[in-house]
C-alpha positions in Angstrom: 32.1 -27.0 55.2 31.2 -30.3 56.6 33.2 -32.7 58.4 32.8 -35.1 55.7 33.9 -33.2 52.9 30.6 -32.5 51.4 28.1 -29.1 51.5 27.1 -27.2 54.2 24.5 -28.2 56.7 23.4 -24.4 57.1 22.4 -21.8 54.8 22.6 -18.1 56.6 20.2 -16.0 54.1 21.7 -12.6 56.7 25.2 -12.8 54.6 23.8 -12.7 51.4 21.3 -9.8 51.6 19.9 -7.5 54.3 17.6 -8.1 56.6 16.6 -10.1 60.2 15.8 -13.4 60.1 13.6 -14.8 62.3 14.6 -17.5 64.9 11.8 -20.0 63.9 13.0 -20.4 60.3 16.5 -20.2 60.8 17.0 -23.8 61.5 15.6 -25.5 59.0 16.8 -22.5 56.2 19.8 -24.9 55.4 18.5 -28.3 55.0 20.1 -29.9 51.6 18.1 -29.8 49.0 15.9 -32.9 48.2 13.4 -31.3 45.5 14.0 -31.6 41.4 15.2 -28.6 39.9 16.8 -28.1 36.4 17.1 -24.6 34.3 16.8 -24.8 30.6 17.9 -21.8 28.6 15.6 -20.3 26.6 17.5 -17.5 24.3 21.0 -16.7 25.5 23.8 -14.6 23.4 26.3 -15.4 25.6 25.9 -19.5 26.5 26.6 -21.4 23.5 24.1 -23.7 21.1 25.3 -27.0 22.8 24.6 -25.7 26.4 21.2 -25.6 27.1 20.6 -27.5 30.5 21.7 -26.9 33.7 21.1 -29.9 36.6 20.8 -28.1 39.9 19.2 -31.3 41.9 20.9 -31.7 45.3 22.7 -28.2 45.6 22.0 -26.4 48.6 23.5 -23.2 46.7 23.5 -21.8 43.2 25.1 -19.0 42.1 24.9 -16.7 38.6 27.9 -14.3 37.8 30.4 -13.1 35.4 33.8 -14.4 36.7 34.8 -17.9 36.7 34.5 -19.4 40.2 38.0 -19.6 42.2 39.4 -23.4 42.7 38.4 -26.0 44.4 34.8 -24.4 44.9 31.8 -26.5 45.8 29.2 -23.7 45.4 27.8 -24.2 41.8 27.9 -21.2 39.5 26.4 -20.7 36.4 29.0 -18.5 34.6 27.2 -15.5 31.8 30.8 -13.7 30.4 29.1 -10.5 29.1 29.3 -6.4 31.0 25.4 -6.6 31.8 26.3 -9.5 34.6 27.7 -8.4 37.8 30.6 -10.7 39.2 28.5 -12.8 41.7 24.7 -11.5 40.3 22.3 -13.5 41.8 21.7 -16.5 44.0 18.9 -19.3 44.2 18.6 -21.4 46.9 16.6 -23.9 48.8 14.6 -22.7 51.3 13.8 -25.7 53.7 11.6 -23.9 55.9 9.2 -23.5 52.9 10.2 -26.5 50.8 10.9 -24.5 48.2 13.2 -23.1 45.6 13.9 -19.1 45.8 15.9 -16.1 43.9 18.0 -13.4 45.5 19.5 -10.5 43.6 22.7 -9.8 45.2 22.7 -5.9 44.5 23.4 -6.5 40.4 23.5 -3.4 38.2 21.5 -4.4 35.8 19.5 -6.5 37.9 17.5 -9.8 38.1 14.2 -10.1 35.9 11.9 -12.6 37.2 8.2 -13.5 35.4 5.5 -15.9 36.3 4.7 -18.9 34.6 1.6 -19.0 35.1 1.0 -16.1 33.0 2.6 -17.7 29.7 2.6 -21.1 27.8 5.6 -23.8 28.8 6.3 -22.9 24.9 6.3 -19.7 24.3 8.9 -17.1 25.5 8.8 -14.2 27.7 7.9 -10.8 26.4 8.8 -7.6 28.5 5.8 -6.0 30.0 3.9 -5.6 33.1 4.4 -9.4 34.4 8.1 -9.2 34.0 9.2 -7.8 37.2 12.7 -6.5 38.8 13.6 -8.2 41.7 15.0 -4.6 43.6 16.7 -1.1 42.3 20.6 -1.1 41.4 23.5 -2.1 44.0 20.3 -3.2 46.2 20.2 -6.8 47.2 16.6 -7.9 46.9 14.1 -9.9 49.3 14.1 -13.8 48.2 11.6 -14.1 45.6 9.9 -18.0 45.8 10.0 -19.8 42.3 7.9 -22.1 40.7 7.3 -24.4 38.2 7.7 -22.7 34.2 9.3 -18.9 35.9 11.7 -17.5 33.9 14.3 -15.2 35.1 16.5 -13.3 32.9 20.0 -12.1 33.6 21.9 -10.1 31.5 20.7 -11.8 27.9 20.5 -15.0 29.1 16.4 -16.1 29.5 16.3 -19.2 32.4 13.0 -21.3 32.4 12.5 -23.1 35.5 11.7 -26.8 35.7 10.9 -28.1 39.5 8.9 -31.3 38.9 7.3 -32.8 41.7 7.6 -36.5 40.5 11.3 -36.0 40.4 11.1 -36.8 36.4 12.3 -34.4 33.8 10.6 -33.6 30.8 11.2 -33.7 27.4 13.0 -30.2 27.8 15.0 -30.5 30.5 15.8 -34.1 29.8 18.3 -34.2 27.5 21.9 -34.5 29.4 24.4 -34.3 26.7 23.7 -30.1 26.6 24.6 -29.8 30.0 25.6 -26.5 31.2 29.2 -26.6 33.5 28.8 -25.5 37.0 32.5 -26.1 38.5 35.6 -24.7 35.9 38.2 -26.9 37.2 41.8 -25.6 35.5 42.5 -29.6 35.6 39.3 -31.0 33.9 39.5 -27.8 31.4 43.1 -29.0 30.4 42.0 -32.4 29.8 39.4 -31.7 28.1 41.8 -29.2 25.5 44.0 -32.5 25.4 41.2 -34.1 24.1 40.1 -32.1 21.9 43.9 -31.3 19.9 44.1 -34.1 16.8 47.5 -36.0 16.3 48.4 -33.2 14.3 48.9 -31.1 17.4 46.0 -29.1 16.5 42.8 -27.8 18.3 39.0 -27.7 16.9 37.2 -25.1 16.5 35.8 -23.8 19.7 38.9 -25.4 21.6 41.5 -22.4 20.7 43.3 -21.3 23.7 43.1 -17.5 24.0 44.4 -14.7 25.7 42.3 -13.9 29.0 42.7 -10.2 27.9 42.2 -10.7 24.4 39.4 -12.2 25.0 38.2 -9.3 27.5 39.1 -7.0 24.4 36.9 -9.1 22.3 33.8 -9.1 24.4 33.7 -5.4 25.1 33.8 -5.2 20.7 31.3 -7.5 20.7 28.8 -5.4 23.1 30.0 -2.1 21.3 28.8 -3.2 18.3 25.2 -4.3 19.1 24.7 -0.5 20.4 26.0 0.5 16.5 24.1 0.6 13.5 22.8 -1.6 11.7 24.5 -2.2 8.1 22.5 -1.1 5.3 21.6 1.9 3.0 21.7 4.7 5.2 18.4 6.2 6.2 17.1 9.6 5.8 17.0 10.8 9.0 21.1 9.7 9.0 21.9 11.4 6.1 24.3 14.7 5.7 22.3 17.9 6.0 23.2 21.0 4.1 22.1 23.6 6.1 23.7 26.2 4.3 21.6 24.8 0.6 18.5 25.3 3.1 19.6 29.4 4.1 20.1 30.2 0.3 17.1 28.5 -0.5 15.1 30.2 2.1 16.8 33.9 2.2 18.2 33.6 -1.3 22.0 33.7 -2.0 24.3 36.9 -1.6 25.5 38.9 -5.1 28.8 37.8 -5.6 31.8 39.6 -5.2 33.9 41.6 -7.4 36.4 40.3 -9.9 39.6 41.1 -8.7 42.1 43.6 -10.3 45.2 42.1 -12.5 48.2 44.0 -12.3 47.5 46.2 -15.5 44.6 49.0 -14.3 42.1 48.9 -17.0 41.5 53.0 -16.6 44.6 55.2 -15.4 45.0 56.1 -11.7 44.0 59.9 -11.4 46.5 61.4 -9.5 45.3 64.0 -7.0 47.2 67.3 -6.5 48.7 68.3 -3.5 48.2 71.4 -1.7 50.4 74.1 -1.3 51.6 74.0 2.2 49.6 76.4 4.7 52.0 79.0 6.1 50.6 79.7 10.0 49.4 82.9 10.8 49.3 84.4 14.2 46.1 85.7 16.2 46.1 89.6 16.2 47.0 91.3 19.1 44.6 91.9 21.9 44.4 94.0 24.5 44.3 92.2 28.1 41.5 92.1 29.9 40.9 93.7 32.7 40.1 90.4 34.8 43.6 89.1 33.7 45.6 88.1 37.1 48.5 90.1 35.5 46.5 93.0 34.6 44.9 93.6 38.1 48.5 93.1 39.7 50.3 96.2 37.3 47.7 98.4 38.2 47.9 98.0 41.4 51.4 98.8 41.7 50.4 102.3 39.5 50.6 100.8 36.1 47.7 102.3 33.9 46.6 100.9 30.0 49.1 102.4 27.8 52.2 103.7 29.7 55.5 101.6 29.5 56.7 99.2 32.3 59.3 100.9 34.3 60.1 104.3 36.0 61.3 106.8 33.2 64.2 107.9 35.8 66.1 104.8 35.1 67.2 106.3 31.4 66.1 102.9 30.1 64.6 103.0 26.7 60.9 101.4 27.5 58.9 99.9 24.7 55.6 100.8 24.3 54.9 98.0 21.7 56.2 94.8 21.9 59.2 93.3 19.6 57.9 92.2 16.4 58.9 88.6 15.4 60.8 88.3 12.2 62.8 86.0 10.5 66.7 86.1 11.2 69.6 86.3 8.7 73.0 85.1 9.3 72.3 83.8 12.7 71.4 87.2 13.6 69.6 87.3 17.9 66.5 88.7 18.0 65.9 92.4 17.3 69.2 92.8 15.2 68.0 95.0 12.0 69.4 93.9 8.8 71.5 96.6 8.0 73.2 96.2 11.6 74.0 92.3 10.3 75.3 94.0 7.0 77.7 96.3 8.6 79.4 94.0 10.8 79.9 90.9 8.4 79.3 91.7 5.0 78.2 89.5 2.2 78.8 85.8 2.9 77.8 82.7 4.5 78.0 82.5 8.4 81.2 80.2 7.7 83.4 82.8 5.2 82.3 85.7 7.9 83.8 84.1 10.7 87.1 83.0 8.8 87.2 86.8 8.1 87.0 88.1 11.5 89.7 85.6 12.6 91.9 87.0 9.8 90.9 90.4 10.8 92.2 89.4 14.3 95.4 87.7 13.5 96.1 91.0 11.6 95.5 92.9 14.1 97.9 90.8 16.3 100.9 91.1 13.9 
């Protein structure tokens, strides 16, 4: 800042975007501007109908962005409030090295659209194609980009037609002062202005509401939500509900349907299946052992030969040739107890009334 209080006497192009600067030009890059420039905007969703002129004549500096400059600033900023703009977007300046106006994108998102005017009529307005040309890639601050007379630059949805006459005398477009776009947002002028506004009733116009800085956040981010939905209407075909699984059955045909289901009274009488006798198991016939047996070939070499007994006959032990016969007991009898043996020694009876006889029998005994 000056010593008087006014704008700077030097504009440094290096802290705005890449790049060396040459020592020739770098002197005369900051002269004040002298030369008539004035932005009219073209189609806009975000400025309103009344703001349609910006005066830029004298400014060194101008700056485009979202946010609301900080302040006590003396850098001018055209302020677009919409999620397409970055927060300080793009600057124009004057270049006084060149004597003339020029664009810098300051590494936007989005980024800066600039078009000639000498491809188009001062009338009509720009159309997207091969003349409409971004000023560098995203997050990339760009190389300043001279402008002349009828360019348009687009930011975000805001279209910008320039007007730099050389007589110093606006037009019949840029002329008209009383749609001046605001290029400082003083808290103090935008309080008396609100004070202005409010009737004796105590209250505001339209337009002149006091909101909510988040609310109104809230409501901008609805606002660019809903020009990405669709449009209201009849819905179209290609939106409508497909029934993919009408298209199967129309295709492959439909599977039979199932069978009614059984109440709880069986039409036809459950056929009860009879049960078979119980299978009583039955032993493998006896077999002679092999010769290859391990216990075979152990016997005869000890002098064992098929047929004998086991045992030396000297012993007076009675050998069986054949081996005892399984067979089902009576009376708890051990194995190999005949019948008549388990007659003779308790008599008729259960197990119980035999041995409550042979206690008696002993007690007897005893007396």
């Amino acid at each position: 800042m000056s010593s008087d209080g006014g704008y700077p006497n030097e504009y440094v192009p290096s802290y705005e975007w890449p790049g060396p600067v040459s020592e020739e030009a770098e002197p005369n890059l900051g002269t004040t501007s002298t030369s008539f420039l004035r932005l009219v905007a073209v189609n806009s969703a975000i400025l309103p109908s009344k703001h349609k002129v910006a005066i830029l004549t004298g400014y060194p500096e101008i700056q485009f962005g979202r946010d609301k400059p900080a302040s006590g600033a003396i850098i001018p900023r055209i302020r677009l409030r919409e999620m397409e703009v970055s927060k300080i977007h793009s600057t124009a300046y004057w270049n006084g090295a060149e004597k003339e106006w020029a664009l810098v994108d300051m590494g936007s998102v989005h980024g800066t659209f600039w078009q000639s005017g000498q491809q188009m009529d001062e009338a009509s307005e720009p159309t997207p194609g091969p003349s409409k040309v971004r000023l560098s890639p995203s997050r990339v601050a760009s190389l300043p980009r001279p402008l002349q007379h009828l360019d348009h630059v687009t930011i975000g949805s805001t279209t910008f037609s320039i007007h730099i006459h050389d007589d110093e005398l606006p037009c019949l477009e840029c002329a008209s002062a009383s749609n001046e776009i605001p290029l400082f947002h003083d808290t103090r002028t935008t309080k008396v202005a609100a004070a202005k506004a409010t009737d004796p009733t105590g209250h505001q116009e339209a337009g002149q509401v006091k909101t909510n800085p988040k609310k109104s956040l809230e409501m901008l981010k609805k606002s660019l939500l809903q020009q990405h939905s669709y449009a209201s209407g009849p819905i179209s075909s290609s939106q409508r509900y497909t029934d993919r699984a009408e298209r199967r059955r129309q295709m492959h045909g439909s599977l039979p349907p199932p069978p009614p289901a059984l109440g709880p009274q069986r039409t036809k009488p459950r056929l009860e299946r009879a049960t078979p006798p119980p299978v009583e198991p039955v032993s493998d016939p006896p077999q002679q052992i092999s010769s290859s047996n391990v216990g075979h070939h152990l016997l005869t070499k000890m002098g064992w030969q098929p047929g004998e007994t086991l045992g030396h006959e000297s012993d007076g032990a009675n050998h069986l040739l054949e081996p005892i016969q399984v067979k089902h007991s009576a009376n708890r009898a051990g194995l190999g107890v005949s019948s008549a043996e388990v007659t003779a020694v308790g008599g008729s009876g259960t197990w119980r009334e035999q041995g409550k006889r042979k206690q008696y029998e002993r007690l007897g005994s005893m007396s």
